[in-house]
C-alpha positions in Angstrom: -27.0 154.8 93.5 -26.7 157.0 96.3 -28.6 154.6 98.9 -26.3 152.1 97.8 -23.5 152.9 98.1 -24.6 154.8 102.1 -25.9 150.8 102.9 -22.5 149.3 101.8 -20.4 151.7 103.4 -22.1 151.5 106.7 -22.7 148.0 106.6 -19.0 147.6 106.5 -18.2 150.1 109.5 -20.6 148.1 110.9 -19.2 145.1 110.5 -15.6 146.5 111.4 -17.2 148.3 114.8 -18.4 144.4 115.7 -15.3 142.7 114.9 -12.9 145.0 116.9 -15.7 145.2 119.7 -16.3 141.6 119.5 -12.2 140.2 119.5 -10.4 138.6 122.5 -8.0 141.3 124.1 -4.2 139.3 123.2 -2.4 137.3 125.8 0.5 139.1 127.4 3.7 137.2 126.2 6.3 136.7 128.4 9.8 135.7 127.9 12.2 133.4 129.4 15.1 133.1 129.9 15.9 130.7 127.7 14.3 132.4 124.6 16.4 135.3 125.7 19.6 133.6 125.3 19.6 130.7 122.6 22.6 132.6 120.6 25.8 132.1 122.8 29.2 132.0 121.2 29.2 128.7 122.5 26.8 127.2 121.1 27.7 128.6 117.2 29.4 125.9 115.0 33.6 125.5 115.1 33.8 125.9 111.1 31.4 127.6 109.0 31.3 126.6 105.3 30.7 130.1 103.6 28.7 130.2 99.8 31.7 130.8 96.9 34.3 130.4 99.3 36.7 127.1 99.1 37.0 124.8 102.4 35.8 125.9 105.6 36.2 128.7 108.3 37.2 128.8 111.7 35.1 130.3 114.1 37.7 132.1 116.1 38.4 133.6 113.0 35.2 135.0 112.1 34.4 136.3 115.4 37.9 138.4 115.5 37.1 139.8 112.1 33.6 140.8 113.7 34.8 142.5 116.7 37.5 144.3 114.5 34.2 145.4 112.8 32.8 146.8 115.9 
């Protein structure tokens, strides 16, 4: 029981050893700046239609409520 359990243990360090020896190094990812900046204030909706709340939001609104936040 011994043996068997020593084969099955190094078996699967071996097979770990082989795969992290064995795997491609990962590709450097570099981003633009595009990605960077998707979320602008200008490009967020006017009106924002919020879940249990009647009718619909402005923006300016919401964003004064936020910076009063911060």
């Amino acid at each position: 029981m011994a043996n068997l359990l020593k084969v099955v243990f190094l078996g699967l360090a071996g097979f770990g050893l082989l795969v992290f020896f064995t795997a491609e190094k990962p590709k450097q990812i570099i981003a633009n700046d595009n990605v960077v900046n998707i979320v602008k204030y200008n490009s967020l909706p006017k009106e924002f239609e919020l879940v249990g709340k009647d009718g619909k939001i402005k923006k300016n609104l919401y964003l004064n409520r936020i910076k009063k936040l911060l």
